[in-house]
MARTORDO-178361 format. One record per residue (C-alpha): residue number from 1; residue in one letter; x, y, z. Coordinates in nm, 4 decimals. Layout:
# MARTORDO-178361
PT     n   res          u          v          w
PT   NUM     A          X          Y          Z
...
END
This chain:
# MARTORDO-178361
PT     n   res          u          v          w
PT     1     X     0.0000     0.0000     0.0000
PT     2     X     0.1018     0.3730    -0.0559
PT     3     X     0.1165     0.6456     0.1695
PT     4     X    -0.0036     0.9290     0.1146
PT     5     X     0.1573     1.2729     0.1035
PT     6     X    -0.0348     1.5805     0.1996
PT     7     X     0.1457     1.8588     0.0395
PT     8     X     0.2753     2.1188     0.2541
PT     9     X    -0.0580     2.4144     0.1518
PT    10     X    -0.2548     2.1671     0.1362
PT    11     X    -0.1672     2.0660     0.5350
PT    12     X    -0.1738     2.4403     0.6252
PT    13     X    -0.5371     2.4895     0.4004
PT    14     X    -0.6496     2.1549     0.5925
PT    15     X    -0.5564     2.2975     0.9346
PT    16     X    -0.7020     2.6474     0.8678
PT    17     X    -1.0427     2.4411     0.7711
PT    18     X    -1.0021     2.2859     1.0814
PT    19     X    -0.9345     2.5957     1.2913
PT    20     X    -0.5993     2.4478     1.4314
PT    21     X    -0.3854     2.6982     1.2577
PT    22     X    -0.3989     2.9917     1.4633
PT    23     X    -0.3198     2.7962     1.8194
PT    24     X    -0.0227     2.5722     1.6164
PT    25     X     0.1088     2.9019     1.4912
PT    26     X     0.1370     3.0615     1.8429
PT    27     X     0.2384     2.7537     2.0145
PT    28     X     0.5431     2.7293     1.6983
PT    29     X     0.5929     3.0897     1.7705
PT    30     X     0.5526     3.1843     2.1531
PT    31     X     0.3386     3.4664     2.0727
PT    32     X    -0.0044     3.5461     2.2080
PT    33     X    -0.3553     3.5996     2.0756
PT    34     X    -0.4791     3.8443     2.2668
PT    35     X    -0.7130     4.0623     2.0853
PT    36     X    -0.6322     4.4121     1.9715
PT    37     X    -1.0248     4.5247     2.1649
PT    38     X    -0.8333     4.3555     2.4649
PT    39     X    -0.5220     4.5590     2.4710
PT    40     X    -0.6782     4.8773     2.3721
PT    41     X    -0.9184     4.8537     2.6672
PT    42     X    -0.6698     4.7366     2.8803
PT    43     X    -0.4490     5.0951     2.7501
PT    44     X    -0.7240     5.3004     2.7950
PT    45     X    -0.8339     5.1609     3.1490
PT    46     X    -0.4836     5.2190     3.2983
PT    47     X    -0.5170     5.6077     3.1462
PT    48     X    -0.7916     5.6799     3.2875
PT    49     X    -0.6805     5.6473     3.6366
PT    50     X    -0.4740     5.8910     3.6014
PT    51     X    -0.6774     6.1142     3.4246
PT    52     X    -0.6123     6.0159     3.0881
PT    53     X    -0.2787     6.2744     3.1569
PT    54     X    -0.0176     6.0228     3.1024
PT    55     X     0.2475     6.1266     2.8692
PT    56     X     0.2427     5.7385     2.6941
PT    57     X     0.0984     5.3701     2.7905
PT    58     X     0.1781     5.0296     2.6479
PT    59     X     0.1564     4.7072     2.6321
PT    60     X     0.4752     4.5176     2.7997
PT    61     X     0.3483     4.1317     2.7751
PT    62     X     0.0264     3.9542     2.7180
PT    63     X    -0.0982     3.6198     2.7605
PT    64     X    -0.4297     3.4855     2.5879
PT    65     X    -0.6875     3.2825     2.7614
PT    66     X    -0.9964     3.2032     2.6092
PT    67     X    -1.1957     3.3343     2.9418
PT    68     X    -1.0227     3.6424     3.0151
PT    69     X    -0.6176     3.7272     2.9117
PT    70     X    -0.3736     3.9119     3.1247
PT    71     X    -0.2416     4.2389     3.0207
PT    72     X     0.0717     4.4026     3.1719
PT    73     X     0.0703     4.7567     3.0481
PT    74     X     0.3417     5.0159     3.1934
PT    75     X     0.2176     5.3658     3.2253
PT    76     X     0.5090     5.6493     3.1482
PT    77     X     0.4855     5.9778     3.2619
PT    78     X     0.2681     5.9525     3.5334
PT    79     X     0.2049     6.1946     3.8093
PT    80     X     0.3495     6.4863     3.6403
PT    81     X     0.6452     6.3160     3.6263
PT    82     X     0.9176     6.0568     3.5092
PT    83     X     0.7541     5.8387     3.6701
PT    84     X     0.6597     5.4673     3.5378
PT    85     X     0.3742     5.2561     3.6693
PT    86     X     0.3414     4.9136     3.6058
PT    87     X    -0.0089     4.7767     3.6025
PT    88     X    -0.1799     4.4204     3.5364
PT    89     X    -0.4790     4.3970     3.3134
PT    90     X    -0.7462     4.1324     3.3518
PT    91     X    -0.9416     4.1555     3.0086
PT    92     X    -1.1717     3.9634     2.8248
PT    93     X    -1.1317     3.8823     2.4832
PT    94     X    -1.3856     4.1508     2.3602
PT    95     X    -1.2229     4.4162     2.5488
PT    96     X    -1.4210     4.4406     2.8807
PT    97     X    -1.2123     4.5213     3.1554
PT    98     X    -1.2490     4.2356     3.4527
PT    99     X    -0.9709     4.3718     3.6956
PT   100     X    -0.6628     4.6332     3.6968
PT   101     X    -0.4302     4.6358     3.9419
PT   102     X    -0.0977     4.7668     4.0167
PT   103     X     0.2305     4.5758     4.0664
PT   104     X     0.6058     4.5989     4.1225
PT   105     X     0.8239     4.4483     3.9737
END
């Protein structure tokens, strides 16, 4: 008996179908899939606590989970200041904002 060969598009189409792609590309990758809504919120929730007056926010890591990721943003500028705030983001995946919290590092 023959084997058969899947060629390589045709395992990458087949996996797509199958909607394995995406979590086989992050695992291959290390990256996450947190959603763009997710971070944005996450940005935006950090800014307003301090009046939406901080001179820049971002996103420092992420990790996706399909009930709600984690966001670490770091807030620059705070305070009038130099100052940098780290803060961790509690988000689900279309953007609502579970629980923000400061931490150290």
């Amino acid at each position: 008996m023959t084997p058969y060969r899947i060629a390589p598009f045709a395992a990458a189409a087949l996996a797509l179908a199958l909607g394995l792609a995406p979590a086989a590309q992050a695992a291959k990758h290390g990256s996450s899939e947190v959603s763009g809504n997710a971070k944005t919120a996450c940005l935006s929730a950090v800014n307003a606590n301090y009046g939406g007056k901080v001179k820049s926010v971002k996103v420092t890591h992420s990790d996706f989970s399909q009930a709600n990721s984690t966001v670490m943003v770091s807030a620059i500028g705070v305070r009038g200041g130099a100052t940098t705030e780290h803060w961790k983001c509690l988000v689900s995946n279309d953007g609502t904002v579970q629980e923000l919290s400061v931490v150290t590092h």
